[in-house]
C-alpha positions as CSV (number, residue, x, y, z in Angstrom):
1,X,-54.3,-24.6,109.4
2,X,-57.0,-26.7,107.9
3,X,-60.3,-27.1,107.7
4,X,-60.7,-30.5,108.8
5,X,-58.5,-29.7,112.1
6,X,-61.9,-27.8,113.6
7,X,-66.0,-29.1,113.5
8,X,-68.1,-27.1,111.0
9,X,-70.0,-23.9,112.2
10,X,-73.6,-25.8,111.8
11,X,-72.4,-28.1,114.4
12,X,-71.3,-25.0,116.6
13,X,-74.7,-23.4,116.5
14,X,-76.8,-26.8,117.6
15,X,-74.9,-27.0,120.0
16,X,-75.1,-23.6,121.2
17,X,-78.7,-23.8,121.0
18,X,-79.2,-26.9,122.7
19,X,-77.5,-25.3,126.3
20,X,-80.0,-22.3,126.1
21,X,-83.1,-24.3,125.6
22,X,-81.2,-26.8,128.9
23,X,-80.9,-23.3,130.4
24,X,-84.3,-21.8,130.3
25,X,-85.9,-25.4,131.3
26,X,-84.0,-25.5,134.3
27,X,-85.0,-21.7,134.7
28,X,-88.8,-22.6,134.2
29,X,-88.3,-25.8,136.0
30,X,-86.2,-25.7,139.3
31,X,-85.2,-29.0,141.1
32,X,-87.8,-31.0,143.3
33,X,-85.7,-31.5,146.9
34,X,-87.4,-35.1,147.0
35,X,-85.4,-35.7,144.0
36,X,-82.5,-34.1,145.0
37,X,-82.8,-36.5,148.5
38,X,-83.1,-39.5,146.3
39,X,-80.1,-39.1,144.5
40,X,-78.2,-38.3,147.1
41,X,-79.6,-41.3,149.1
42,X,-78.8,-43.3,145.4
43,X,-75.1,-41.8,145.8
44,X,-74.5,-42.7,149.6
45,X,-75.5,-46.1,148.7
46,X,-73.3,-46.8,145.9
47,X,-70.3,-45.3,147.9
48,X,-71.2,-47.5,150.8
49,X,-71.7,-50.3,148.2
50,X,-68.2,-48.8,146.7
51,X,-66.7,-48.8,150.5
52,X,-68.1,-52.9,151.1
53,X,-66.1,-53.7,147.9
54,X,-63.0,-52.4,149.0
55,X,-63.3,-54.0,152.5
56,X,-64.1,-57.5,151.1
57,X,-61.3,-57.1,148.7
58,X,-59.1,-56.1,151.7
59,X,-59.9,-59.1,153.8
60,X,-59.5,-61.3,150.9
61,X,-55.9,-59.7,150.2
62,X,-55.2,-60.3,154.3
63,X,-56.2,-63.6,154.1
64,X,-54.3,-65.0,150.8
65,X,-51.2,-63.0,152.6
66,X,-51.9,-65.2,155.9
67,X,-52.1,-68.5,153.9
68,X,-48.9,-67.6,152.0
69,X,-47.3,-66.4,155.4
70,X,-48.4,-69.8,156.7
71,X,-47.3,-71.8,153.5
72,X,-44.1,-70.0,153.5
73,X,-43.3,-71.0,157.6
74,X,-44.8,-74.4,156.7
75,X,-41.8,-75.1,154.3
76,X,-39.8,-73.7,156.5
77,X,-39.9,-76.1,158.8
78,X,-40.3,-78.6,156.3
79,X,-36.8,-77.5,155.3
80,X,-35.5,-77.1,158.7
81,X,-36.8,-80.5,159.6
82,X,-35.7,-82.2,156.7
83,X,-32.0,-80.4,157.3
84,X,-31.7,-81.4,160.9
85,X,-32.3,-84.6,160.2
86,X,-30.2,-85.2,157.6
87,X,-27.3,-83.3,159.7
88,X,-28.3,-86.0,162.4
89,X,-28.1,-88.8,159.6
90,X,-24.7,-87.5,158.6
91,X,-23.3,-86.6,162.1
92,X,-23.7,-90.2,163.0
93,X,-22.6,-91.6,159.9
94,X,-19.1,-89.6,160.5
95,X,-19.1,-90.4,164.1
96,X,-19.4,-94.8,163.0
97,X,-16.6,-93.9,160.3
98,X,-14.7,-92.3,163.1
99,X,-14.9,-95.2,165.9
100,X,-14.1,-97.7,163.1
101,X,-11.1,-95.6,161.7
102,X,-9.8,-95.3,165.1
103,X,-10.6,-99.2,166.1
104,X,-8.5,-99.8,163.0
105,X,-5.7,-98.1,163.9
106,X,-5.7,-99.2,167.5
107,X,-5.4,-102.4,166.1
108,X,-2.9,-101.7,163.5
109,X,-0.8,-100.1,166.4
110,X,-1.5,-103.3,168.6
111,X,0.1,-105.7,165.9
112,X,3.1,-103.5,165.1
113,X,3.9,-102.8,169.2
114,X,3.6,-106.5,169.8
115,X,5.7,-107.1,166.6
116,X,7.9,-104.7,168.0
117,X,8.0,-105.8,171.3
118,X,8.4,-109.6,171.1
119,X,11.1,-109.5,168.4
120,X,12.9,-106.9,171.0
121,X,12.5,-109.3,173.5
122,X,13.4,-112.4,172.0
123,X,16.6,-110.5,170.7
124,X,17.2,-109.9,174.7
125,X,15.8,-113.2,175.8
126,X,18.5,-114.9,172.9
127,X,21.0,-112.4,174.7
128,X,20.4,-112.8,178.4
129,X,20.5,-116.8,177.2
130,X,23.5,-116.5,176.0
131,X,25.2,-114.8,179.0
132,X,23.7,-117.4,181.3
133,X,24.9,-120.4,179.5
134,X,28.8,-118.4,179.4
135,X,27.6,-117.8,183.2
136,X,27.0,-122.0,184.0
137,X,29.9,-123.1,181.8
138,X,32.5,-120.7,184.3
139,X,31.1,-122.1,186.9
140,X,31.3,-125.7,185.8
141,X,34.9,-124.9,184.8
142,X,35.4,-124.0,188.1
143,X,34.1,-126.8,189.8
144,X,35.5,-129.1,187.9
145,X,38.9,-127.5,188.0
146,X,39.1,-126.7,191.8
147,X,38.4,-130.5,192.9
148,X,36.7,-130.3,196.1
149,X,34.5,-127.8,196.5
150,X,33.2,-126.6,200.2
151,X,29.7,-126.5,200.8
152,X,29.7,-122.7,201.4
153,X,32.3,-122.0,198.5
154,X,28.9,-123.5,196.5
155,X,26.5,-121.0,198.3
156,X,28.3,-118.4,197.7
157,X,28.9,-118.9,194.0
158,X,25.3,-119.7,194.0
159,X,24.3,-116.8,195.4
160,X,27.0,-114.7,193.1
161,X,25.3,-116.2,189.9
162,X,21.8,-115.2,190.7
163,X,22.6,-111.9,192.0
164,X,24.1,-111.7,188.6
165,X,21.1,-112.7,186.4
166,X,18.6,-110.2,188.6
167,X,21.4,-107.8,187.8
168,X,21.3,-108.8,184.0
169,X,17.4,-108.7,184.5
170,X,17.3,-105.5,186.0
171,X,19.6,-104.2,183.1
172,X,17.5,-105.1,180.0
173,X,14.3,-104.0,182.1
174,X,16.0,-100.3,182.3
175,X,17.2,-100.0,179.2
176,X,14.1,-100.8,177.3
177,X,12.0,-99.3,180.2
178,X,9.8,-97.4,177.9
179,X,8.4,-100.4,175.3
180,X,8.5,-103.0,178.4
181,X,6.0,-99.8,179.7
182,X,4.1,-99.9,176.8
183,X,3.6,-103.8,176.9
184,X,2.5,-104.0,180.6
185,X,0.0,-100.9,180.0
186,X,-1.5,-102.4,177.3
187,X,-1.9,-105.7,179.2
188,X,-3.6,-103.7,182.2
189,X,-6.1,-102.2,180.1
190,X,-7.1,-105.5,178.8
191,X,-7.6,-106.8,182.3
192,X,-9.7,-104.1,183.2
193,X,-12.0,-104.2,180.4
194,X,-12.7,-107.7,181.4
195,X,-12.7,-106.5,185.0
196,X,-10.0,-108.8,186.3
197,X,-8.7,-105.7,188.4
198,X,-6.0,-107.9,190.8
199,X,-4.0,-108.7,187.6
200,X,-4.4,-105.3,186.1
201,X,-3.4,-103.7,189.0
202,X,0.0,-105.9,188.7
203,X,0.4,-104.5,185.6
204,X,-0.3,-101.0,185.9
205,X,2.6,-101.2,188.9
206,X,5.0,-102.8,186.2
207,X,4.2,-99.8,183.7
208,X,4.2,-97.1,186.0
209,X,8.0,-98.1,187.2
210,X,8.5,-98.9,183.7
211,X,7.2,-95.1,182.9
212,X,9.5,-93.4,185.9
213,X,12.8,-95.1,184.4
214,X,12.2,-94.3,181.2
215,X,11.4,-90.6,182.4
216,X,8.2,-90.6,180.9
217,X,5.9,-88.2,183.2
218,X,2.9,-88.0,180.9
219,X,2.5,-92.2,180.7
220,X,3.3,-92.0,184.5
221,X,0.9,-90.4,185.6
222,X,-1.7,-91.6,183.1
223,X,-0.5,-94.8,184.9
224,X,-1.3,-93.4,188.7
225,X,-4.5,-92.1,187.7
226,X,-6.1,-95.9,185.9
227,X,-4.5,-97.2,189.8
228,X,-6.6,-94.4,191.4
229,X,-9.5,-94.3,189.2
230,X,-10.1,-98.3,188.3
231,X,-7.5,-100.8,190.4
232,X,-8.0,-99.4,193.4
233,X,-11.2,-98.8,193.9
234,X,-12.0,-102.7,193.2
235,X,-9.2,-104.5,195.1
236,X,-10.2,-106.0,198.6
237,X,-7.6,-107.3,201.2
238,X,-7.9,-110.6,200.2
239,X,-6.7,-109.6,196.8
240,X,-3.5,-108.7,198.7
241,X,-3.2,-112.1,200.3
242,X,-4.0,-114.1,197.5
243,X,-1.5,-112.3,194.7
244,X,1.4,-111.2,197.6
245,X,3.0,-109.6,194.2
246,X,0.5,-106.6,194.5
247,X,2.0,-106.2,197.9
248,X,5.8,-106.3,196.4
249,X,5.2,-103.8,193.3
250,X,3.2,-101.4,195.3
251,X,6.2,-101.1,197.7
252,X,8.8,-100.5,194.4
253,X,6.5,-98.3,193.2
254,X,6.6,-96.2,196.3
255,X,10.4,-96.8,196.8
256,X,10.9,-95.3,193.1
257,X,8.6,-92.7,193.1
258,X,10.0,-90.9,196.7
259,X,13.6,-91.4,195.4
260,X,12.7,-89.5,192.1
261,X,10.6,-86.7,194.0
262,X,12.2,-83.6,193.3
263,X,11.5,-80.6,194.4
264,X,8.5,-82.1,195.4
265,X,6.8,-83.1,191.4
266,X,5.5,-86.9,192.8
267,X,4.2,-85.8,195.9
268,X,0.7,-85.7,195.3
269,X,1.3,-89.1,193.5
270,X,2.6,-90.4,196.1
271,X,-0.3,-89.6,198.8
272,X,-2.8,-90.9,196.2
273,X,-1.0,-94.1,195.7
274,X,-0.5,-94.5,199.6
275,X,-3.8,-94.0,200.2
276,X,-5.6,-96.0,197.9
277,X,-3.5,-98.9,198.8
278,X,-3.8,-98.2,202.0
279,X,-7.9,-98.3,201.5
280,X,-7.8,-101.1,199.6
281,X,-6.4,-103.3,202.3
282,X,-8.7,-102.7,204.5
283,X,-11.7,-102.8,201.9
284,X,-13.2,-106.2,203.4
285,X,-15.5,-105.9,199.6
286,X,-14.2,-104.9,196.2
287,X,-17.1,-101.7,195.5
């Protein structure tokens, strides 16, 4: 080891010397209590002084804690607000894009069924035409080839002819039951959105037959319901009177629908269709 690593033996021997003269003071001279008080007095004060730091300190860390907590919940909602409203924004941003997709569409599928439709039934129209012109010529052929004619051999050819074209009516009706459907359901829900119920009525009676020869239950009864729900509710006797059709389909509809009930599938149709006609004529005022 060296030298340098401990202090020099003078420096051991002051020191030395220095605690015994401390030591025999203290023995000559023992502590006053007054001072003793005083100094401990000194000491409670600075560790009540010690103990007033700490608690100020402590109330300024609660408080910058409660102004962050509150900062922090302020943003928050801020964020929360800001979010919701945005999500309102957005949802009714979609919801316009939606109605006007849908709008679109509809009318899209408007044009195309009436497209559809009226070149179907001018094909049948050019058709039926046809078969009633080969209809007239027979009969002229007839006439002129069987000289006199009687009165009733006239009626009677008459009456052969027209039961022929209902028949040839009738015919085209059933075999494009389900667009003819279409057609007159799109018709009644025109008339009820401008609240002309009489002629919608009509025309929800032509669809639902329509619907029930073409087999189609789910148009059917989405038929019978808009008669239950919108036509029948606003028709008043006089309606009856004035349009006697209402009167006609309403009894084909009735006809069809209890020759097509079975097992019993359009007999809860049927007493709701009774009974709201029945209703309606005697409603003295649409409701």
């Amino acid at each position: 080891m060296t030298a340098g690593m401990f202090p020099p033996k003078s420096s051991w021997t002051t020191h030395w010397q220095r605690t015994m003269l401390q030591s025999q003071a203290t023995a000559e001279n023992p502590m006053d209590p007054n001072q003793t008080h005083a100094e401990f007095e000194a000491l409670k004060a600075q560790v009540q002084a010690m103990h007033d730091n700490e608690r100020r300190l402590m109330d300024t860390v609660k408080v910058a804690a409660g102004l962050m907590l509150g900062l922090a919940a302020i943003l928050v909602l801020f964020a929360w607000f800001t979010s919701h409203k945005n999500y309102e924004h957005d949802k009714l941003a979609i919801q316009k894009a939606l109605e006007t997709a849908n709008e679109q569409r509809y009318a899209a599928f408007n044009r195309e069924l009436d497209t559809t439709l009226n070149a179907r039934l001018t094909a049948r129209e050019q058709a039926l035409d046809r078969k009633l012109n080969e209809l007239a010529q027979s009969l002229r052929t007839q006439v002129a080839t069987s000289g006199g004619v009687s009165s009733n051999s006239l009626a009677q050819q008459n009456e052969d002819f027209n039961r022929k074209i209902l028949l040839m009516v009738e015919l085209v009706e059933n075999r494009s039951a389900h667009p003819f459907g279409l057609l007159y359901f799109d018709y009644a829900t025109r008339y009820v959105a401008s609240k002309n119920y009489p002629v919608a009525t009509e025309y929800f009676l032509a669809a639902s037959l329509a619907f029930l020869r073409a087999r189609d239950e789910s148009f059917l009864n989405t038929s019978l319901a808009r008669l239950s729900q919108l036509c029948f509710p606003n028709l008043k006797a006089d309606d009856f009177a004035v349009k006697p059709v209402l009167e006609e389909r309403c009894a084909q509809l009735v006809e069809a629908l209890d020759k097509a009930n079975v097992n019993g599938k359009h007999t809860v149709a049927l007493m709701d269709l009774r009974r709201g006609i029945l209703e309606a004529k005697r409603r003295a005022k649409a409701k």
